[in-house]
TILONU-360942 format. One record per residue: residue number from 1; residue in one letter; x, y, z of N, C-alpha, C, O in turn. Coordinates in Angstrom, 2 decimals. Layout:
num residuo n_px n_py n_pz ca_px ca_py ca_pz c_px c_py c_pz o_px o_py o_pz
NUM A X Y Z X Y Z X Y Z X Y Z;
...
//
This chain:
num residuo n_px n_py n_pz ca_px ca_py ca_pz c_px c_py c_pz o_px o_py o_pz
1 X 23.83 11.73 -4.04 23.11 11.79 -2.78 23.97 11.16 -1.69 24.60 10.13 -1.93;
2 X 24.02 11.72 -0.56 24.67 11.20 0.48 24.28 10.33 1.28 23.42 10.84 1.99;
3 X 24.46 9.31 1.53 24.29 8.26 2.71 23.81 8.94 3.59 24.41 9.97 3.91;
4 X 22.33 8.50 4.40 21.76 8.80 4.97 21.62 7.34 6.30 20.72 6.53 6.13;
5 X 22.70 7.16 7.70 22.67 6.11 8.50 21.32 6.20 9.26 21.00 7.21 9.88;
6 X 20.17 4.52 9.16 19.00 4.43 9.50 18.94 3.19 10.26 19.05 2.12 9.67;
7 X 18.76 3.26 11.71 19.01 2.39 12.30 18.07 1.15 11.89 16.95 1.44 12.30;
8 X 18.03 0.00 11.31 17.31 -1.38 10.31 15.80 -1.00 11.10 14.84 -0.69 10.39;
9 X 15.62 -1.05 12.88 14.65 -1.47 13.62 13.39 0.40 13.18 12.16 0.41 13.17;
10 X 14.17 1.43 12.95 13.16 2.45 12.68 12.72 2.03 10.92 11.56 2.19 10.54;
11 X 13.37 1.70 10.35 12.99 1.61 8.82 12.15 0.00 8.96 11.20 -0.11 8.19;
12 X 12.36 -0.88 9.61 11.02 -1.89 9.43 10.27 -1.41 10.15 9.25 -2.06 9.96;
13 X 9.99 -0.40 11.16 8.58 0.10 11.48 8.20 0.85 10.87 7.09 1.24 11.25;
14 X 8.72 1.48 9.71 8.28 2.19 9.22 7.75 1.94 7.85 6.84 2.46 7.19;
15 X 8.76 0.81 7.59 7.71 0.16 6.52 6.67 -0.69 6.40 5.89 -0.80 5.45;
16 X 6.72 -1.30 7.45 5.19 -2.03 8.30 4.18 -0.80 8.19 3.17 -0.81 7.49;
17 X 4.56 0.20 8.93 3.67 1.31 8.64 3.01 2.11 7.72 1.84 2.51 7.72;
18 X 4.35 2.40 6.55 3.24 2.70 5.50 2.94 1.69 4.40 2.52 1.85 3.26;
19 X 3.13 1.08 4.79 2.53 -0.45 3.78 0.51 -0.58 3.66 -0.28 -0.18 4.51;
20 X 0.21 -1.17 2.49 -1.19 -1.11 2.51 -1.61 -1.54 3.66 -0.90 -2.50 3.98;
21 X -2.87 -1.20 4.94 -3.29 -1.71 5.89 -2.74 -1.76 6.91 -3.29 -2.37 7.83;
22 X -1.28 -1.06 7.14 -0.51 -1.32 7.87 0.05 -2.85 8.21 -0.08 -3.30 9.35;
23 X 0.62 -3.56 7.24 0.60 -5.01 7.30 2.17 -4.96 6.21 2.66 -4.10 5.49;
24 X 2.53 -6.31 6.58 3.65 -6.63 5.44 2.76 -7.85 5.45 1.95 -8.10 6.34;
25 X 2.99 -8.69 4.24 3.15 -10.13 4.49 4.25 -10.78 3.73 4.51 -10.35 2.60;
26 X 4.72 -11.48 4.09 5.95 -12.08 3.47 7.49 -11.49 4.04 7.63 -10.27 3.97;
27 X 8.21 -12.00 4.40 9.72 -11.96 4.92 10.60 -11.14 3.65 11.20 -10.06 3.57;
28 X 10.29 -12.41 2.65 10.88 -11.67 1.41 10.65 -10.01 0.68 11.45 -9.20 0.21;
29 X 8.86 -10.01 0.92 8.44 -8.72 0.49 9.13 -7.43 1.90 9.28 -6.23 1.66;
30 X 9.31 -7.82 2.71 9.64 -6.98 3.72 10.99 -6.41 3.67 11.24 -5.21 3.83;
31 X 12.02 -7.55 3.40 13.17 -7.44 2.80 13.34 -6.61 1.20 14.03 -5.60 1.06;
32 X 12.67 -7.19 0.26 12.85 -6.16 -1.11 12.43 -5.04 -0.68 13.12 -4.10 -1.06;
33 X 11.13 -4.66 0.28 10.80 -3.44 0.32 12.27 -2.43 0.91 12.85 -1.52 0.32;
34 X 12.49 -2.91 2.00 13.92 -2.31 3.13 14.87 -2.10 1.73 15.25 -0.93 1.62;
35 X 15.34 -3.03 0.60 16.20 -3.29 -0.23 16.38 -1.82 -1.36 17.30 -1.14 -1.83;
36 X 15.15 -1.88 -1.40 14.53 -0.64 -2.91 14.74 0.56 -1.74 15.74 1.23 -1.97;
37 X 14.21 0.84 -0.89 13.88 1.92 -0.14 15.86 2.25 0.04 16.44 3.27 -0.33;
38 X 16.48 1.09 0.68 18.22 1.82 0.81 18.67 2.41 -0.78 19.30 3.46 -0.92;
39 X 18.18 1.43 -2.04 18.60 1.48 -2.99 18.22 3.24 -3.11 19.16 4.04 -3.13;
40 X 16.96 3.66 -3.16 16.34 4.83 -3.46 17.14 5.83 -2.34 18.09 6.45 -2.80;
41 X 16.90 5.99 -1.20 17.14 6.57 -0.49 19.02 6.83 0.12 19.61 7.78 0.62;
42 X 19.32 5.77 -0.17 20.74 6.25 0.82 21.11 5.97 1.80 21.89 6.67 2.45;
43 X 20.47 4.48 2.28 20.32 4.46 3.83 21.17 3.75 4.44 21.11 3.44 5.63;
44 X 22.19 3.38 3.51 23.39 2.75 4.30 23.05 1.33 4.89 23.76 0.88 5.79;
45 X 22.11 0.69 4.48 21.84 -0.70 4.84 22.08 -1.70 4.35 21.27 -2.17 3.55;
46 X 23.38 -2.45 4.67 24.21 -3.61 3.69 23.38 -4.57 3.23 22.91 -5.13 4.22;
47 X 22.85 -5.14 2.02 22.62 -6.54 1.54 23.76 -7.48 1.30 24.94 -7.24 1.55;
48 X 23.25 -8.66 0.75 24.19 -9.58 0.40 23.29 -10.49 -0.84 22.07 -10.67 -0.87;
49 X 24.12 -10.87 -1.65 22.61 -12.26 -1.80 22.48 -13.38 -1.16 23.19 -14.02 -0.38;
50 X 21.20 -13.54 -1.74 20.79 -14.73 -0.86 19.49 -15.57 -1.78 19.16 -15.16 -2.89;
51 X 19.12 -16.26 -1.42 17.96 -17.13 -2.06 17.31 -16.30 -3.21 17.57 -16.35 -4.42;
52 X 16.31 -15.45 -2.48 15.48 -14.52 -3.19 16.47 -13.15 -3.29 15.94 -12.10 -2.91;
53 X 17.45 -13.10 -3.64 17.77 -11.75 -3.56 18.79 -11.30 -2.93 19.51 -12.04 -2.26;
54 X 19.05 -9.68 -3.08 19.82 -9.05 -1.53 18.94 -9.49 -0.26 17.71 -9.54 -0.31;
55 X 19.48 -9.71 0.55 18.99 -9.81 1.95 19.67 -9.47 2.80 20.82 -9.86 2.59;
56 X 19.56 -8.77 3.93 19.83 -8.04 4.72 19.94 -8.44 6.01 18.79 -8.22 6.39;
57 X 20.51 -8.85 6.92 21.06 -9.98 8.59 20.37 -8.76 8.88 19.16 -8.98 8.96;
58 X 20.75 -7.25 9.12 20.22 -6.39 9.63 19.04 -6.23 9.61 18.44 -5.72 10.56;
59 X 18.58 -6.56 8.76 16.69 -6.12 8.50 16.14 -7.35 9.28 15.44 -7.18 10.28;
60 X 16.49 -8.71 8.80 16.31 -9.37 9.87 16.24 -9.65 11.13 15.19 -10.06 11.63;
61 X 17.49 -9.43 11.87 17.26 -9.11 13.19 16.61 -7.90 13.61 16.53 -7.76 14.83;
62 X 16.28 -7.27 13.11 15.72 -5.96 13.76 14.17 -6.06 13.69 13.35 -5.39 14.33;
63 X 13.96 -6.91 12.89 12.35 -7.39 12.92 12.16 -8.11 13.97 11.26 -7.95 14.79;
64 X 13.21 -9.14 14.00 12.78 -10.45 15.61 13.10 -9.65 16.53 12.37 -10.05 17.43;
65 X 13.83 -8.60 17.04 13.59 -7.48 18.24 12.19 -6.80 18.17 11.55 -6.19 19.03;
66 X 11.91 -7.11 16.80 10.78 -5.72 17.00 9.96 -6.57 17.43 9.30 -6.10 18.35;
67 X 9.57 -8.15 17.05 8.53 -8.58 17.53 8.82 -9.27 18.74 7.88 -9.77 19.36;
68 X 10.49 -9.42 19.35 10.22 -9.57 20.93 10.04 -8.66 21.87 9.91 -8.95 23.05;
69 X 10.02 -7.18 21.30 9.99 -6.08 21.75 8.35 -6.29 21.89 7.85 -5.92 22.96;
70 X 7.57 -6.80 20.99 6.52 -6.53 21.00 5.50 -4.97 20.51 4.40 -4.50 20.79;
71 X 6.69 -4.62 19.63 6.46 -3.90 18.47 6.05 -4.01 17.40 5.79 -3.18 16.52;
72 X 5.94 -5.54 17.48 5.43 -5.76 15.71 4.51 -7.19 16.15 4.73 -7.65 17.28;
73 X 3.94 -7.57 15.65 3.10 -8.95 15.56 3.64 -9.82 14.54 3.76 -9.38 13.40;
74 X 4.05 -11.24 14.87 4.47 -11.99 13.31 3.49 -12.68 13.35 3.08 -12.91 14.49;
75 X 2.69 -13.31 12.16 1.47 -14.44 12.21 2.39 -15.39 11.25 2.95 -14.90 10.27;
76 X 2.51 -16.67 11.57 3.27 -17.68 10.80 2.33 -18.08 9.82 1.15 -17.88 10.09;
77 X 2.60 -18.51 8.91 1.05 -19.39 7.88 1.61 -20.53 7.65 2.71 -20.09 7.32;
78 X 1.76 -21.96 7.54 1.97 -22.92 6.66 1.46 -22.72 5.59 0.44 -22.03 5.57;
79 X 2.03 -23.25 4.34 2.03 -23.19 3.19 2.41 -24.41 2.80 3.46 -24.97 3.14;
80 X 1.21 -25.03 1.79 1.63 -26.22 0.92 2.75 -26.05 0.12 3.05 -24.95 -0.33;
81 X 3.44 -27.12 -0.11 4.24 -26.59 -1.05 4.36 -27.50 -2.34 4.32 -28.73 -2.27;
82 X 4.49 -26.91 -3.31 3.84 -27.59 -4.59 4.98 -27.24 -5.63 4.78 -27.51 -6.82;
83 X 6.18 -26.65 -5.25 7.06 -27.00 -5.94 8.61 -26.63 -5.00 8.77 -26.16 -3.87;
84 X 9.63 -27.11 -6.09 10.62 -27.45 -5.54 11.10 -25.82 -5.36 11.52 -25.74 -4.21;
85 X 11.16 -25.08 -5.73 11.40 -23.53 -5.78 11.37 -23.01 -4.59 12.09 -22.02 -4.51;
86 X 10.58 -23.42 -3.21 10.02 -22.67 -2.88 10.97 -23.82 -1.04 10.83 -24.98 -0.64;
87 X 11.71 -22.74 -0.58 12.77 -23.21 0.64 12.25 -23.02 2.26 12.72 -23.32 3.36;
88 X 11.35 -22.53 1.88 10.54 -22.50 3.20 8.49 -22.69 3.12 7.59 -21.95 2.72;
89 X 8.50 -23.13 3.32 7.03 -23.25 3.50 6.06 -22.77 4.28 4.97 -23.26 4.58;
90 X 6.72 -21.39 4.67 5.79 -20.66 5.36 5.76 -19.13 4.42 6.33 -18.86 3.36;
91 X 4.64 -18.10 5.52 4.74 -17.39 5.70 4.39 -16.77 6.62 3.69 -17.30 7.48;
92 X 4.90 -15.09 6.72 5.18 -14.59 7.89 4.28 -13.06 7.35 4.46 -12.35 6.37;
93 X 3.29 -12.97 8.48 2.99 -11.52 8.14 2.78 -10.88 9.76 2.30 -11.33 10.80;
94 X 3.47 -9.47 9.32 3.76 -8.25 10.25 2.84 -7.29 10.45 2.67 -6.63 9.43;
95 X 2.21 -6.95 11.34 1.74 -5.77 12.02 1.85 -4.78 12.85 2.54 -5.35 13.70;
96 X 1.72 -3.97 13.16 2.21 -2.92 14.15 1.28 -2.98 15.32 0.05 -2.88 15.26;
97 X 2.02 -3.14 16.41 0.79 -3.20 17.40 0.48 -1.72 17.97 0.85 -0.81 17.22;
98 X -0.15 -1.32 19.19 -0.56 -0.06 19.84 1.03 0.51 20.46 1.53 1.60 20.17;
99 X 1.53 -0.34 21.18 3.29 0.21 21.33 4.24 0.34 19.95 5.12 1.18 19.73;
100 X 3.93 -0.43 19.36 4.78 0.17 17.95 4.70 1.17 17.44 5.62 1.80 16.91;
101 X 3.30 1.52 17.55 3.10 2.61 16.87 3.24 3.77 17.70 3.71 4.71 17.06;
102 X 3.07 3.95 18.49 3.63 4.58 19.71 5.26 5.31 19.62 5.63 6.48 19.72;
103 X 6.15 3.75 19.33 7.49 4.03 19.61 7.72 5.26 17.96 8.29 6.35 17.94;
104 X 6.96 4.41 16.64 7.11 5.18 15.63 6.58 6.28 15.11 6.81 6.73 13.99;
105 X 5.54 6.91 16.31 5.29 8.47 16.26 6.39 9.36 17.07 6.78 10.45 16.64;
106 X 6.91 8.70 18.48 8.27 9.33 18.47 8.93 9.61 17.82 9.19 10.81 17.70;
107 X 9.83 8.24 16.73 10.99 8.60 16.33 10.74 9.57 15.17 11.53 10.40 14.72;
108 X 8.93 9.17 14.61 8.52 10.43 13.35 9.18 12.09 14.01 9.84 12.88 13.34;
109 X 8.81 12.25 15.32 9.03 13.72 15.99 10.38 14.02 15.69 10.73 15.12 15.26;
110 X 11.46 12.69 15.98 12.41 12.83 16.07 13.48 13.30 14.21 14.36 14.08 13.85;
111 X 12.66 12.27 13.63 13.38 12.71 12.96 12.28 12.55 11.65 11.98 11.52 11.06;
112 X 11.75 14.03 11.41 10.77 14.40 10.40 11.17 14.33 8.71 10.20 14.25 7.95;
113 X 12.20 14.36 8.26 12.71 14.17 7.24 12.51 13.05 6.49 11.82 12.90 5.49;
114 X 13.48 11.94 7.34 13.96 10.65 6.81 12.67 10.11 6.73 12.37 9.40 5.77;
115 X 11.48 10.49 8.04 10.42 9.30 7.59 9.14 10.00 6.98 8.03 9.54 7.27;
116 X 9.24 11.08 6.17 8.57 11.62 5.36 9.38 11.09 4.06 8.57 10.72 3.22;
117 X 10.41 10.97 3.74 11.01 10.71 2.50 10.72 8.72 2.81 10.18 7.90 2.08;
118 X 11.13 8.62 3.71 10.35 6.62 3.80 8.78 6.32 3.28 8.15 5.35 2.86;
119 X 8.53 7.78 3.58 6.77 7.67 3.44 6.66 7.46 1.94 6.07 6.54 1.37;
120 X 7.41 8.62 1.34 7.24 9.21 -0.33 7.75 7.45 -0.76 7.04 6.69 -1.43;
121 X 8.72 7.20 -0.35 9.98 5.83 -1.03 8.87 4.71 -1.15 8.86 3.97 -2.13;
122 X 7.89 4.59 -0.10 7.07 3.60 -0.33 6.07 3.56 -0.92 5.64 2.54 -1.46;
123 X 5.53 4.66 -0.90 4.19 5.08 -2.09 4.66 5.02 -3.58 3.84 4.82 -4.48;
124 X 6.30 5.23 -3.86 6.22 5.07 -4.77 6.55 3.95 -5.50 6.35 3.86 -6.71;
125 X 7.32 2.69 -4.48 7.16 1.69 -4.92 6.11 0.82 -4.92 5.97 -0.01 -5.82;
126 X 5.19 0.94 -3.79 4.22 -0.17 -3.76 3.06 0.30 -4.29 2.08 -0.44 -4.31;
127 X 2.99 1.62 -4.79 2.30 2.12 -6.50 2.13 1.48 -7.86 1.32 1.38 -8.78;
128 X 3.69 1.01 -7.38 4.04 0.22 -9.43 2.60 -0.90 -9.55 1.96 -1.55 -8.73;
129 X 2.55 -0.76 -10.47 1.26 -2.17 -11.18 2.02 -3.48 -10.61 1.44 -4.32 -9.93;
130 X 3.26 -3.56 -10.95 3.56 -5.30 -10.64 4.13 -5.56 -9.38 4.72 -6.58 -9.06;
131 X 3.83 -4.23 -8.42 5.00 -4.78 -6.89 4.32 -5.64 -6.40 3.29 -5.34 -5.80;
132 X 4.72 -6.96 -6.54 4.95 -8.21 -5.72 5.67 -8.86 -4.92 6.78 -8.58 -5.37;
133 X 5.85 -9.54 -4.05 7.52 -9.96 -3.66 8.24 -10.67 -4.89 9.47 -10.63 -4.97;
134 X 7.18 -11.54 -6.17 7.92 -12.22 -6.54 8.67 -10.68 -7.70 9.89 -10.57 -7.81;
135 X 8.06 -10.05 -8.16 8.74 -8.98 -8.67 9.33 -8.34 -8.56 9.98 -8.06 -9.56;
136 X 9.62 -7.61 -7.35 10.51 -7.32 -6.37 11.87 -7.81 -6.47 12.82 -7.17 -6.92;
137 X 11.90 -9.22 -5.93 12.44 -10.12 -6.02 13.56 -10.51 -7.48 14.72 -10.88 -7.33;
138 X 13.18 -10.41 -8.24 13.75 -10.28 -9.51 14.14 -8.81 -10.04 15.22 -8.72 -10.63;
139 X 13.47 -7.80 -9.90 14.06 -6.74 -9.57 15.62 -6.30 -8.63 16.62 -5.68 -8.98;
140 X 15.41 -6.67 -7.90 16.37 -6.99 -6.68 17.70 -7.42 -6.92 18.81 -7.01 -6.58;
141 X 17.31 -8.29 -7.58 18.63 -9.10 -8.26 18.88 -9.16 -9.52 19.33 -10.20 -10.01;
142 X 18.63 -8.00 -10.31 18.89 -7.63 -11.23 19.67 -6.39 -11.63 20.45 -6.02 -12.51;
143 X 18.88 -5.76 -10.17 20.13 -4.45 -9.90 21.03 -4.51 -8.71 21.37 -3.53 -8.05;
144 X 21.34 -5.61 -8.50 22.44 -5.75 -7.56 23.34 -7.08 -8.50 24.39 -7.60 -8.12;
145 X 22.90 -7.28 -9.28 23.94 -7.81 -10.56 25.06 -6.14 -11.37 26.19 -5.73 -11.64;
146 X 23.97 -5.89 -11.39 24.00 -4.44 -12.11 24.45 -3.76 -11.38 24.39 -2.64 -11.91;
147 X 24.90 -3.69 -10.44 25.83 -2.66 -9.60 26.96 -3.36 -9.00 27.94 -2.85 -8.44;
148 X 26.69 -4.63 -9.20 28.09 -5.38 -8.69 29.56 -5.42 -10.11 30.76 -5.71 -10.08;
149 X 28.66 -4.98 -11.12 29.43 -5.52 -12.10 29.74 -3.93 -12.57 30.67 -3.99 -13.37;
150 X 29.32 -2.56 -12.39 29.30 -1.36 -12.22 29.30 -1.40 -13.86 30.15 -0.70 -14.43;
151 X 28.68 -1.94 -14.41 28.36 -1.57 -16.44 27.29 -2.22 -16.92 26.99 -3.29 -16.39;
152 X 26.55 -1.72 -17.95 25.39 -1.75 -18.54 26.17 -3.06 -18.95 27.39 -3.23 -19.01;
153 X 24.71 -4.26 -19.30 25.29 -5.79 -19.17 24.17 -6.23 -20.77 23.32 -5.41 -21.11;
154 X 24.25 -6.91 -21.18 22.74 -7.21 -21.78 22.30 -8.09 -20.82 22.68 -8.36 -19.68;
155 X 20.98 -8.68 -21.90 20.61 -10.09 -20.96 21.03 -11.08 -20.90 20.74 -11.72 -19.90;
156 X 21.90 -11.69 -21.88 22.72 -12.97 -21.84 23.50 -13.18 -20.80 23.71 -14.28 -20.28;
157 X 24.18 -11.54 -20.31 25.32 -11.53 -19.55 24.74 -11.39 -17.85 25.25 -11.80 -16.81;
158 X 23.30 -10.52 -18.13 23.01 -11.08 -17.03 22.22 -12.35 -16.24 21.96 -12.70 -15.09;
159 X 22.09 -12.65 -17.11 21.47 -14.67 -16.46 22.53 -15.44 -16.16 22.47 -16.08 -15.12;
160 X 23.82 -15.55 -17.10 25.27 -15.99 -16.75 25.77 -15.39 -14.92 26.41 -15.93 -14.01;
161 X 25.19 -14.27 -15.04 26.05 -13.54 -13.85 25.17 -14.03 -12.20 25.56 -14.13 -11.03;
162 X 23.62 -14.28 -13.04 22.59 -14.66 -11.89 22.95 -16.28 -11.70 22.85 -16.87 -10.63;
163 X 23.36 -16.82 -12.86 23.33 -18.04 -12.29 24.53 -18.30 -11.47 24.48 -18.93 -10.42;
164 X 25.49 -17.85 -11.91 26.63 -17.66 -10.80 26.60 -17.66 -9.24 27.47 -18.10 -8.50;
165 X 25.02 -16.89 -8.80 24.70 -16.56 -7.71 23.56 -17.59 -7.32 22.70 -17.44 -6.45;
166 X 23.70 -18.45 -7.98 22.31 -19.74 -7.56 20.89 -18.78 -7.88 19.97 -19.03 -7.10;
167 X 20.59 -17.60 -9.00 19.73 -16.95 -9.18 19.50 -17.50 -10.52 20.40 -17.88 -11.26;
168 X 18.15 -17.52 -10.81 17.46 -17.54 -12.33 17.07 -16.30 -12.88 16.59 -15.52 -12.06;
169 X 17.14 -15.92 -14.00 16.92 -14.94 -14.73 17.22 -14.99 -16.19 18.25 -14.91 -16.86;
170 X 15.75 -15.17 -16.48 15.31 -15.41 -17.88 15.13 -14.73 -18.40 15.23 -13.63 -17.84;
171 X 14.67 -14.75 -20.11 14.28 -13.11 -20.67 13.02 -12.49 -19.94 12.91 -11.38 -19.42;
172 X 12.08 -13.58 -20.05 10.78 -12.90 -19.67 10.61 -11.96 -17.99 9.88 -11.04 -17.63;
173 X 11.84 -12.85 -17.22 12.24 -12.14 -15.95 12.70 -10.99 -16.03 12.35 -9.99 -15.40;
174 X 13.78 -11.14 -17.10 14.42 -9.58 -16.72 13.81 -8.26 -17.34 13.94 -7.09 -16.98;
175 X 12.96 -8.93 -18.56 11.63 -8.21 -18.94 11.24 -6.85 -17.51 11.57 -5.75 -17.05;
176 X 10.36 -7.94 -17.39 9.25 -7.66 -16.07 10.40 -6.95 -14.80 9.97 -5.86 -14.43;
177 X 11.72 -7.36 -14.09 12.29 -6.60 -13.53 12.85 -5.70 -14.66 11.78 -5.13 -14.89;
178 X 13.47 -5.29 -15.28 13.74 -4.08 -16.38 12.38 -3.18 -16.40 12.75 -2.05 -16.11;
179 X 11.36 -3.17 -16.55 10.07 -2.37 -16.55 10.08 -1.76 -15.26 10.23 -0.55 -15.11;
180 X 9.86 -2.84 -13.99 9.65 -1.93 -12.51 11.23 -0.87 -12.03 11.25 0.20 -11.41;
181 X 12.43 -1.69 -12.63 13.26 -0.96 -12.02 13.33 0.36 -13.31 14.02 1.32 -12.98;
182 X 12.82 0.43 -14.40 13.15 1.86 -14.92 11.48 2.47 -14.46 11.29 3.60 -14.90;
183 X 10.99 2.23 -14.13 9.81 3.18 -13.81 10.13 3.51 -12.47 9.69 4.61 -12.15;
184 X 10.76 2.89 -11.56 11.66 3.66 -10.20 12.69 4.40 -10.60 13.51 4.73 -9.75;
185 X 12.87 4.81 -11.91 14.31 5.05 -12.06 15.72 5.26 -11.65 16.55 6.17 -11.59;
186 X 15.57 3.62 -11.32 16.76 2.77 -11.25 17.75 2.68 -12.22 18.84 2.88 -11.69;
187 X 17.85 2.44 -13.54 17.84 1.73 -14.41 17.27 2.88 -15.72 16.26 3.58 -15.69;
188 X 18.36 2.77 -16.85 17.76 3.13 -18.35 18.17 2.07 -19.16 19.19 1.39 -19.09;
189 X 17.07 2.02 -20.09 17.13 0.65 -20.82 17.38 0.74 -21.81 16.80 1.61 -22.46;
190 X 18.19 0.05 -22.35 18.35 0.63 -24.26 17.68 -0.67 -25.15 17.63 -0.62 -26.38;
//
């Protein structure tokens, strides 16, 4: 499949959009979603790792335009925090306001393809039984181990390779990511 270039700011409105309720919540879930959707699709949108995962500067900034644009709504939450795991103590959830949605029935006119196939990319991930961010999340970085290293790995080799990256990945983790990424078929498992 060929690389398909998607400018970061149309693909987070668009995944704000077809998300349950029209809502994201979570930074991280917003990011794995953008993450799976380039993975699936082709979209030419660089990750890196990072804490939770690939993460994306691009997906990022194109969200804080969207919400100084006033395209998107962020609601901050404090969050207790009750263990050491956890590097920020918030969260962040996204909405589309009446101009967002606006700007993203244009660019739908504009370009009918890509965000009919964004549409399909998200129904069929946020379908799976376990899409969570934290699943996601381990997903995420299980196939960007797995494509960094371009060969089928076991699991020993990949927890060695996660911890390398300040990532955890246990059996029971790579379990649970091994299940969501071969039912996206990502991934065949032997």
């Amino acid at each position: 499949m060929e690389t398909v270039k998607v400018d970061p700011r149309d693909l987070v409105l668009a995944i704000v959009a077809f998300n349950a309720d029209s809502r994201v919540v979570g930074r991280t879930f917003l990011q794995k979603l953008a993450y799976f959707l380039n993975e699936k699709l082709k979209l030419g949108v660089e990750f890196e790792p990072h804490y939770y995962g690939p993460y994306s500067e691009s997906i990022a900034m194109a969200t804080k335009s969207l919400v100084a644009l006033d395209f998107l709504v962020e609601a901050e939450e404090r969050l207790l925090v009750v263990s050491s795991d956890i590097y920020e103590p918030r969260r962040y959830t996204y909405d589309l306001t009446l101009a967002g949605r606006g700007v993203l029935d244009g660019i739908k006119q504009y370009k009918p393809a890509l965000f009919k196939s964004i549409e399909s990319g998200m129904r069929e991930i946020t379908s799976k039984e376990d899409c969570n961010y934290e699943c996601l999340s381990l997903a995420a970085k299980t196939i960007h181990i797995l494509k960094s290293q371009g060969k089928p790995m076991k699991d020993s080799e990949l927890s060695i390779a996660a911890k390398d990256l300040g990532w955890k990945l246990g059996e029971k983790e790579l379990d649970r990511a091994a299940k969501f990424l071969k039912d996206l078929g990502l991934i065949e498992v032997s």
